[in-house]
Every structure is written in structure tokens, then in C-alpha cells.
N, C-alpha and C positions, 0 to 999 in steps of 0.2 A: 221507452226502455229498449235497449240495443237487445236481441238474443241472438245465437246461434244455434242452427240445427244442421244436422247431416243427413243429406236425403240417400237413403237406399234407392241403389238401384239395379232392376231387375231387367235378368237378361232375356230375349224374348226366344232366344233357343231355348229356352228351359222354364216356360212358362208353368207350368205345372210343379214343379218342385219348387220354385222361388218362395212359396210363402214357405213351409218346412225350412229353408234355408234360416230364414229370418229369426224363426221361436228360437233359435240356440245363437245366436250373434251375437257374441260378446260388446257391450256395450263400448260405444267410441269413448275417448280419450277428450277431455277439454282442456286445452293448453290455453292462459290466459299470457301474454308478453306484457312485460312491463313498457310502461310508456318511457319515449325519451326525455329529459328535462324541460326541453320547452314545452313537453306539456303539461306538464306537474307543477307550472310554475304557479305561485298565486296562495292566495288562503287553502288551508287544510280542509278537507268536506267530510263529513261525517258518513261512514262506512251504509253504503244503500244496497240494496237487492243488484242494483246496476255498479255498484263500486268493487274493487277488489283491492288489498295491500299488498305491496312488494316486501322484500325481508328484512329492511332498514322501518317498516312500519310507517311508510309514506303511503297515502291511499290516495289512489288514481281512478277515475272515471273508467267502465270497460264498455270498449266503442268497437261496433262491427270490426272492423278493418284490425284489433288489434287480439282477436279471435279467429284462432284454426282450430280445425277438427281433425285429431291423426289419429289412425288404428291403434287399438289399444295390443300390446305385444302378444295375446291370448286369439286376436282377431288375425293376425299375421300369419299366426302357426296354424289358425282353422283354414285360413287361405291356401297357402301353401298343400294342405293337404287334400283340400277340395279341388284343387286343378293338376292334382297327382292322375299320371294317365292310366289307361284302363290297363291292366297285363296280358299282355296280348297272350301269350302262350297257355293262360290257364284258362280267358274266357275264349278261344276257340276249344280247349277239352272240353267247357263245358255245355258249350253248343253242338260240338260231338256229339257228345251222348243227347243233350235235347234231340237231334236229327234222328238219331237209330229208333227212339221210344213209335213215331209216327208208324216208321219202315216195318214194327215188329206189329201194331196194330189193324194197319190199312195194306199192309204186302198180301191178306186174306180174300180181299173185297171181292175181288174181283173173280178169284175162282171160288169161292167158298160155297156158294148156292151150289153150281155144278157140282162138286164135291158131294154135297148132303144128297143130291139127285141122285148121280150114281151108285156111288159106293155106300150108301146107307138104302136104295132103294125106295127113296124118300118118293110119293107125286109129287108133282108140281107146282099144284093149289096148293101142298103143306111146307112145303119149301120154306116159305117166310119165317112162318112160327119156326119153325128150329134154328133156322139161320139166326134168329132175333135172340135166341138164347144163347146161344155159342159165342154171339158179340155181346151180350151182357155180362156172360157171366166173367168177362175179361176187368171190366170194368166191378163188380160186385167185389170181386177180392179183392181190388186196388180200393174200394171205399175201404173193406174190413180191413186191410195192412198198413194202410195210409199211416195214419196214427202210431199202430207200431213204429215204424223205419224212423219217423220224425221224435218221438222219443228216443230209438238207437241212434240216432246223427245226434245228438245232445249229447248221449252219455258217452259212447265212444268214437263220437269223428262223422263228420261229413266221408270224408273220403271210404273210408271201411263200408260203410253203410250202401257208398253209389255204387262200388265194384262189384259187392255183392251180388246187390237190384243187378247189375248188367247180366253177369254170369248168368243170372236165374233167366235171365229173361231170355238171352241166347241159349239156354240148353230148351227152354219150353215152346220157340220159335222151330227150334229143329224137330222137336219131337210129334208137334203136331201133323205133321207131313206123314206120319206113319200110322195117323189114327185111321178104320177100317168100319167103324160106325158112329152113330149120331152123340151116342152118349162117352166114347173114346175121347172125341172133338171136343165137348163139350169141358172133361175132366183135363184134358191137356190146356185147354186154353185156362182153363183157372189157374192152370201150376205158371205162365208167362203172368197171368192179374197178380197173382200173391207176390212177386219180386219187382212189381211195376212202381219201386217207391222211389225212380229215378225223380220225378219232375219236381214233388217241392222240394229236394235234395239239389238240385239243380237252381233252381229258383233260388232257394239262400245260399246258398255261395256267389252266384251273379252279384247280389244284392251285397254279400262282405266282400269282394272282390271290386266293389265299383263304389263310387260318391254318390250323392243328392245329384252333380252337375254331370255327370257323367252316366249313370245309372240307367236315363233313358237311351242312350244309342246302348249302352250293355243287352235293355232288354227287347231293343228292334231287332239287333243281331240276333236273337234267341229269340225271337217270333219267325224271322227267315229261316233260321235253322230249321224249326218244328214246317212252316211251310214246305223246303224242302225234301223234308221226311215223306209231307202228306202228298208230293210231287213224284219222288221217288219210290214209296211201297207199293201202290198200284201198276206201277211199271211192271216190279219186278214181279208181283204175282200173277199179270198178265201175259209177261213176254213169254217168262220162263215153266208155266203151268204143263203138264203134259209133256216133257222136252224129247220124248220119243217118237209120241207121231207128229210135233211143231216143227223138229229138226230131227229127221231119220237117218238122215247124212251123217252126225252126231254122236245122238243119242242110241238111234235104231238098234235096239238088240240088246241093249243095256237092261238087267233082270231088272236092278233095283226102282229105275224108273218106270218101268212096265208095269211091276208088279205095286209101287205107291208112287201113281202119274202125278201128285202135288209134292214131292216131297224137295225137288229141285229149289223150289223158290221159299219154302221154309226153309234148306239148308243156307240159302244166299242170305235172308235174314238174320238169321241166326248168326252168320261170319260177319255181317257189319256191326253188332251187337257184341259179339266177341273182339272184332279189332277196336269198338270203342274202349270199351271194358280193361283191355291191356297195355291201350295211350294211357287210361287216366291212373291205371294201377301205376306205370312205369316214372310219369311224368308229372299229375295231381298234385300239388299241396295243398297238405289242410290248411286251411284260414286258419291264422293266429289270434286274430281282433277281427271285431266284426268292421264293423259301413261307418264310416262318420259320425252319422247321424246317432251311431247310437254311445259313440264316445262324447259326444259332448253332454251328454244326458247326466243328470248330478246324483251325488249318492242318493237322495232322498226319495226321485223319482223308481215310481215301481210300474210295471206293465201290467199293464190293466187284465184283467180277466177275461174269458168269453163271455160274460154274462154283461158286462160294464162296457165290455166294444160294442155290443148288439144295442145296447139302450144310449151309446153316445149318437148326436143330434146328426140325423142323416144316413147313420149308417148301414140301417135297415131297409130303407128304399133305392141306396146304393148298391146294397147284397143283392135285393130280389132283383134289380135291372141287367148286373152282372149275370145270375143264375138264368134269368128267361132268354137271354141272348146265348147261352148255353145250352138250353133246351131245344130251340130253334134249331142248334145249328146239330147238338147228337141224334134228334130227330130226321131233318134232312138230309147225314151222313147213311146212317141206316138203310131210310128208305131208297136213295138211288140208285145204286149196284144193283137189289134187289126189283126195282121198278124197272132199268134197263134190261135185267135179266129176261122180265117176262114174256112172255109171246103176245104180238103185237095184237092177237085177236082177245085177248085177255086183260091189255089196258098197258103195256109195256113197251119196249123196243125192240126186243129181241136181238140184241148185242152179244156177241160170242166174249169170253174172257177178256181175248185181247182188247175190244172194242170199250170194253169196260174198262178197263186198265189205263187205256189211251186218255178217254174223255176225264176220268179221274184224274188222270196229272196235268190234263190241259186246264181243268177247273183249279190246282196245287198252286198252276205257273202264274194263272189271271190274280189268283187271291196276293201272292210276293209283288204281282206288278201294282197291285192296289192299293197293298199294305208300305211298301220302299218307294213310291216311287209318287202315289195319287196323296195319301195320307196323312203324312207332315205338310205340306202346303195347304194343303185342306183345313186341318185343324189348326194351323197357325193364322189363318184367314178370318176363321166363320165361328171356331173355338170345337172344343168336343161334345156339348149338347146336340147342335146343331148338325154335324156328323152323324150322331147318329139319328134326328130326325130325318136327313135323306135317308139311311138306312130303313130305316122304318118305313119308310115310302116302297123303297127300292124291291124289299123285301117278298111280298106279297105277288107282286108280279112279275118278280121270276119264277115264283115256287107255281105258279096259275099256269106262267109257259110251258113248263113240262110236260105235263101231261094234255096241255094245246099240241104239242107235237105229236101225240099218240095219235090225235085223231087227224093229223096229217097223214100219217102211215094207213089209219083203217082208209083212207076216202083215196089212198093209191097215189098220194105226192110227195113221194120219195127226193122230188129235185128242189122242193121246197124247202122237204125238211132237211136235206145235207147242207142248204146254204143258212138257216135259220139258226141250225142248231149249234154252232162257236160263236153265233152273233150270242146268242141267250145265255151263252158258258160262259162267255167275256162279264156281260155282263152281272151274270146270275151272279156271280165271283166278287162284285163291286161292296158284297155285303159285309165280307170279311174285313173291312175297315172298322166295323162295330165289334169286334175280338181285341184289337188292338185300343179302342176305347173304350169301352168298358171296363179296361185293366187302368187308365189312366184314372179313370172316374172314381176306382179301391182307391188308388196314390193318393188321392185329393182330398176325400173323404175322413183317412185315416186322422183320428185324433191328434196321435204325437208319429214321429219316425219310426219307434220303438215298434207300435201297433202292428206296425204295415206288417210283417213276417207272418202275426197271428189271426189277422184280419186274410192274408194270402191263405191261408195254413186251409184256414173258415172256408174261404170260397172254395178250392181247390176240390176239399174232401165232399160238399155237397154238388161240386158238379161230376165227381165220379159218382157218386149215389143217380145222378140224371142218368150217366152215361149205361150204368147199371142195369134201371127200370126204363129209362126210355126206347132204346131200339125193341126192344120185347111187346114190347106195347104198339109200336107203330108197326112193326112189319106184321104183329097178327092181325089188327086193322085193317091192312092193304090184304093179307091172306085173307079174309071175311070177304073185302070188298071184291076181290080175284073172283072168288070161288061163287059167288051168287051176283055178281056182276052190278054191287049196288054201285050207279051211276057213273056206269061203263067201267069197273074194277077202278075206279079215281076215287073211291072212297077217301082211302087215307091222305091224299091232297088236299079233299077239302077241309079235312079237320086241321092238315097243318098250315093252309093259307088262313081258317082263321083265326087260329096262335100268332102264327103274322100280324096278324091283324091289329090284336091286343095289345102287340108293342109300343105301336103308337099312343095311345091312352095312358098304357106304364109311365110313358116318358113325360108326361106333365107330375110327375111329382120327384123327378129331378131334384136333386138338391141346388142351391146358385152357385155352391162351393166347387160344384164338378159341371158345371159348365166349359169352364177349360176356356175363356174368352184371355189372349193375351194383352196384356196391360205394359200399353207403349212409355217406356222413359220420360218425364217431361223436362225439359231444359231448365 
């Protein structure tokens, strides 16, 4: 018996989203043609699984050759709007604003220890522990508002809700610059956490603003963005830190800067944060309809619960591989500014602001060449498991280098370690390719299309809960380790090379669904 079928087929640019393409694909069209007379000629045949009648009630044998398969008129119109391009002018506002969130985070790094030394009178050995709270508690308020904002973006608008987050977040970027002690620092950077509800505001509109086929370059654009952020804030809080006795030419004489030496590069923050803020008021539009994906979804379809995402197949050992690659990576943010900071007899480098500033955007610029450029040929290759089991490799042994270079500095090889140390940045930086999948790995996982926003929402809010408790945690570790010089002040290295460590192990329980292997067309 003669059949027809129509083979789907998947593109290998968009390996990852092709199966989600398919669950909503309107079923093809079977056009049967009636045969020509000569071939109907002859006794009548009684109607079979393989026969069909034409409308005179002549029934004709159906034979490959007299069998097409064409889009059915619903599959035409899903086309058509799956290869609709991305809008350029709304996904750059909203990479804007992804860029400033970094700039208004990491613009701190680099002077902020200095900062708690001086002007709070702070030692040296205590340094860490305060610094670790001042970067938490940035993060504590964005877990407690999180929720909020994404509620208010439902009821009244994405847009209302971003410009807000901006404004707060520019007035609370400026203000800290004027803090005078530990616990001022402390209270102003909560008030920049509570208005920090740009990102999953940002994330769904990308997400209604782009297709299943287009959606991944939407959100590489908005990974480069956030890179450049974390390329650019460390600049500006290095360069411009001090700017009276950095530049006396300048600044020299200037009260306001004398009198709050940080306040220059919280003001500069602050104004990228506000010019963001007044593109997306002036220019933004709200999403009218959401993503495709969630248009073709039928009335009867409901979105599943937290409770019902957490127990569907996989996606619970997808969340915790997401979250530990999170933890790794707010863990190691923390500790480096603060490790550089320290004095080299102490387990540190002994880096001035700028120096910190510097090595921080050159880590920003390695992490964009690895993610735009190493990344997608990679996981188009070998798939996204595998990605990040070299991650998982890679990992360990840059975080082990680190503090290998400290004890270049105690043993007096300075020329070692200035040639050593952009070789281990380059490639320390090679890890950041496990950020960009592990975001791949939620897509994949996700049950229906519908999910992904609530399943995003999930990861999102428990990794600011990391970002929260985590730096508080590792820099008192490293201040314990300082201060009594457990194994050479490297303490906190080695507890985070063996979280390292652990990744590996996490990654056997992998789902096969986010492995991300692309599956070539067959002829």
C-alpha cells in the first residue's frame, strides 16, 4: 500500500528550539488528484484503505506519484510570522537597559574595599566581611522585589514597570558615592537592589518581541550586552575613582570630589542608567501580544504551576545545573576584586583600583570573545552537554591559577607573573560559555513554550537569592583565611576550586533532552 508522509525539517541554526517549533505545527494538508482516464479504465474496485473516489463516484487506486503534501493555510500564516525579523529599534532599548544593570553593579568593584578602608576606618583583615555585605545586600532586595515588579509588569505594562526599575536604580547608583560609613553603604545600595527589577522585565519583552527562530540571536545580543556592562563598570569605577588626585589637572581643587573621592564614577553610573531610562520612556513600546509560541497555544491549554514545572521530567536537575553554574560564577565575582585587593604578603596581589578595574574588563572582553565568537560553533559541533563538560574541566583550573600567581609575587617573580597573568584571564574567561548554556539547557527542558517565562522567572529569583548569600559567605571565608593565614590566606580558593570540582559529577545527571546535539536533515 502506497503512503505519503512529509518529513519535517530542522534547521541546524536553531537546533535548540526546532523540537518547541514542531508541538504547535499545524498539521500538513493531503491533496489526493484524481487520476486521468486511462487510468480508471477497467472494472470498478471496491473502495480500500489504498483507494479514494472522485466526485462523479469513480473510485481510483491512490499511487505515490498521484499524492502531494502542501501547507495547510494555518501552517502558512505560522510561517510567515516565524521568519518575521527581529525589531531592531526595540531589541536594542532593550539591550540598553540589559548593559547599564552590569555598569550599576560592577562600576563598585573595584574601589569599594578601598572605600570601606578609608572612609569607614575599616582594617584590612575586616575588609572582606563588609565588602561581602554591601555586595549582598544589592542582590537580597532584588530576590525580595523580584516578584513584586513581575507582578506590576502583568498588571500594568512591561514598560511602566522598566522605567521605574531604571530611574531607581540611577538615583541609588548616584547616591552611594556620598555614603561616609560602612552602614550608609550598606543602606544605599539596598535602595539601587529594591529597583533592580530591570532583568526579568527585560527578558520577557526580548522573548515577546522575537520568535522560536529568531529568539536565540535576540538573546546572544542580550548576553553581549550584559557582557559589556560587566566590561564597562569596572572601567568606570577604576578609571574615575578619586578624580582629584587621579587627575589634579582636572579635578584638583574641586570640594565635592575631595570631600566624597568615589562619588565621580557613581555620578557616571548613575547617567548611563538615566540615559537608558529616558531612550526606553521616550521610544519603548509595550508588547501588544506575546512570542508565537504562545499564540498558537489553544484555549484549553493552561500554564502549568510552580509546583507542576518543578515535578515535570528533567526539570529539576536542569534548575540545580543552571543554579550551581550560578553559584560558581557569584562566588568567583566576589572573591576577585577583593583577592586582588589584598596585600601580597597576605595571599593577594596588591592591585590599586585602577589595576583592578583594568584586569576586570579584560576578564568582560575574553568572556564576549568566547561567548560571540568561540560558542556557537562549539555547540553546533559537539552539542551543549559537552560544552559544558570542557567547562567543567576548564573550570577548576583556572580558579587553582589564581592564587598559583600569589605565590609568584611572595617568591619575588614579578616577570613571570606579568606574562602569566592575561594568559590565565584569557583563558580563566573560557568558562563563561557555560552561562550562555545553561540558559540553553531551561529552553530545552521547558515542558510547553508557554513554561519557559515561569521556568525563567524560577531560575532568575533563586539565583539572586545566591547572589544575596553567596558573596557574604566567601569573602568572610577569605577574611578568616587572611587573617590567620589558613593555607597561606588561600583558604577560600580552596573551597571554591572544590565546588569546581562538584560540577563535573552534577553534569552526569544531565537530561538527553538538553544535551543540545544538532540533528542534521536527512535527504
Amino acid at each position: 500500500m502506497a503512503t505519503a508522509t512529509a518529513e519535517e525539517p530542522i534547521s541546524e541554526s536553531t537546533p535548540l528550539i526546532a523540537s518547541r517549533d514542531r508541538e504547535h505545527k499545524p498539521s500538513a494538508e493531503l491533496v489526493v488528484e484524481p487520476p486521468s482516464p486511462s487510468t480508471t479504465a477497467g472494472p470498478s474496485i471496491p473502495p480500500t484503505p489504498s483507494a479514494a473516489a472522485n466526485e462523479d463516484g469513480r473510485v481510483f487506486k491512490v499511487s505515490a506519484a498521484s499524492v502531494s503534501v502542501r501547507p495547510a493555510d494555518g501552517e502558512s500564516a505560522r510561517e510567515e510570522e516565524l521568519d518575521k525579523p527581529l525589531p531592531k529599534t526595540q531589541i536594542f532599548l532593550l539591550c540598553l537597559a540589559r548593559f547599564v544593570e552590569p555598569i550599576a553593579f560592577f562600576s563598585i568593584f573595584p574601589f569599594v574595599n578601598q572605600m570601606i578602608h578609608e572612609l569607614a576606618s575599616v582594617p584590612t583583615a575586616d575588609v572582606g566581611f563588609w565588602s561581602g555585605w554591601i555586595e549582598s545586600v544589592f542582590s537580597l532586595m532584588q530576590t525580595v522585589s523580584m516578584l513584586f515588579w513581575g507582578k506590576a509588569a502583568d498588571r500594568w505594562g512591561r514598560k511602566p514597570v522598566l522605567v521605574i526599575s531604571l530611574a531607581g536604580v540611577a538615583v541609588g547608583s548616584v547616591v552611594f558615592g556620598l555614603a561616609g560609613s560602612v552602614w550608609q553603604m550598606i543602606a544605599l545600595r539596598s535602595i539601587a537592589g529594591v529597583f533592580s527589577g530591570t532583568l526579568v522585565t527585560v527578558r520577557t519583552m526580548i522573548s515577546e518581541n522575537s520568535t522560536p527562530r529568531n529568539q536565540a540571536r535576540a538573546f546572544s545580543l542580550f548576553m553581549f550586552a550584559g557582557n559589556m556592562g560587566i566590561f564597562i563598570g569596572p572601567i568606570i569605577g577604576g578609571a574615575l575613582s578619586k578624580p582629584a588626585s587621579q587627575y589634579p589637572g582636572l579635578f584638583g581643587g574641586v570640594w565635592i570630589f575631595e570631600r566624597y573621592p568615589y562619588l565621580f564614577p557613581c555620578i557616571v553610573s548613575g547617567a548611563c542608567t538615566a540615559l537608558s531610562c529616558a531612550a526606553n520612556l521616550l521610544w519603548l513600546k509595550e508588547p501588544i501580544q506575546t512570542g508565537i509560541s504562545h499564540k498558537t497555544t489553544t484555549a484549553t491549554t493552561k500554564p502549568l504551576t510552580t509546583i507542576q514545572l518543578l515535578v515535570s521530567p528533567g526539570v529539576l536537575p536542569a534548575l540545580l545545573i543552571f543554579e550551581y553554574v550560578m553559584l560558581i560564577s557569584v562566588l568567583f565575582t566576589a572573591l576577585l576584586p577583593l583577592f586582588a585587593y589584598t596585600p601580597i604578603s597576605l595571599g593577594g596581589w596588591s592591585f590599586t583600583p585602577p589595576q583592578i578595574s583594568l584586569y576586570l574588563a579584560a576578564g568582560g572582553a575574553g568572556q564576549a570573545f568566547w561567548i560571540l565568537l568561540v560558542f556557537p560553533p562549539m555547540q553546533h559541533r559537539i552539542g551543549t552537554g559537552n560544552v559544558l563538560r570542557l567547562t567543567a574541566i576548564a573550570r577548576p583550573l583556572g580558579l587553582a591559577a589564581l592564587p598559583a600567581l600569589n605565590m609568584l609575587l611572595r617568591a619575588g617573580r614579578e616577570t613571570a607573573f606579568w606574562v602569566l597573568l592575561p594568559i590565565a584571564a584569557l583563558l580563566g574567561s573560557s568558562v563563561s560559555m557555560s552561562f550562555t548554556a545553561v540558559q540553553l539547557v531551561l529552553n530545552d527542558i521547558t515542558p510547553s513554550p508557554h513554561s519557559l517565562g515561569t521556568l525563567n522567572g524560577l531560575a532568575l529569583s533563586l539565583s539572586s537569592a545566591i547572589r544575596a548569600l553567596g558573596p557574604v559567605c566567601i569573602t568572610s571565608l577569605f577574611a578568616y583565611g587572611v587573617k590567620h593565614q589558613v593555607w597561606a590566606g588561600h583558604l577560600a580558593w580552596v573551597g571554591l576550586v572544590g565546588i569546581a570540582l562538584g560540577f563535573a559529577g552534577l553534569l552526569r545527571w544531565l537530561p538527553e533532552r538538553c544535551e543540545g546535539r544538532v540533528r542534521r536533515h536527512q535527504d
